[in-house]
C-alpha positions in Angstrom: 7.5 -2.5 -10.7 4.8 -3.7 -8.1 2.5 -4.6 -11.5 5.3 -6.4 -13.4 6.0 -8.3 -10.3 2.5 -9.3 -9.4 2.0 -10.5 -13.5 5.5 -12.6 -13.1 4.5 -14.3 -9.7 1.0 -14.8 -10.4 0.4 -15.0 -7.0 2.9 -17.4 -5.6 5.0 -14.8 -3.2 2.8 -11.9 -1.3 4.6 -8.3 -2.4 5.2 -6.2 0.2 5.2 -2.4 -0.9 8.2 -0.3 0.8 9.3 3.7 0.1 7.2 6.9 -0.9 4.2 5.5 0.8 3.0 9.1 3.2 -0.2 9.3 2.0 -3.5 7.2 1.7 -3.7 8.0 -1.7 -0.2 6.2 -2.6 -0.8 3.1 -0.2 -4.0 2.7 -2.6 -2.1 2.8 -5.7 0.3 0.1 -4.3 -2.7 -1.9 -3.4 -4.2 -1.6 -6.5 -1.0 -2.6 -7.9 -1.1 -5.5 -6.4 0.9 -5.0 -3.5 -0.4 -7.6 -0.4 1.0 -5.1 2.4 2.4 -1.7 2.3 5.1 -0.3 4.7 4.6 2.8 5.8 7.6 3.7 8.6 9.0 6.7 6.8 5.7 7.7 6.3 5.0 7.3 10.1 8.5 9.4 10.7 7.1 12.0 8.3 3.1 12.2 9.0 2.8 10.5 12.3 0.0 8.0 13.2 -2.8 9.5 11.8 -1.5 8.4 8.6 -2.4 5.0 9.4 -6.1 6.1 9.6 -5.5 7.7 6.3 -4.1 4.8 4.8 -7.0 2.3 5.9 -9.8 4.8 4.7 -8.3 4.7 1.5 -7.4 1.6 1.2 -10.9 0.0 2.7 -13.5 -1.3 0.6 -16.9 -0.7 1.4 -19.7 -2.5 0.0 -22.9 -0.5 -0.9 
């Protein structure tokens, strides 16, 4: 969904990824996606704050 939606607004209108995301794993998919945010308040219910750490590791890119 996130891919068909970043191809059909080619950039025009951020997408904001919501549901499923408790993991840093899966807020990297959505970003790779194209997703511009993800929201993570379930996951926060489910995992607590640490998953926000998770979620930036994985998400960050570092540059060698």
């Amino acid at each position: 969904m996130i891919r068909g939606l970043t191809t059909a607004l080619a950039g025009e209108l951020p997408i904001i990824a919501a549901g499923g995301i408790a993991s840093g794993e899966r807020a990297r998919a959505k970003i790779e996606a194209g997703a511009a945010l993800v929201q993570i308040y379930s996951g926060l219910v489910y995992r607590g704050p640490q998953l926000v750490r998770e979620c930036i590791d994985a998400t960050s890119h570092q540059e060698p």
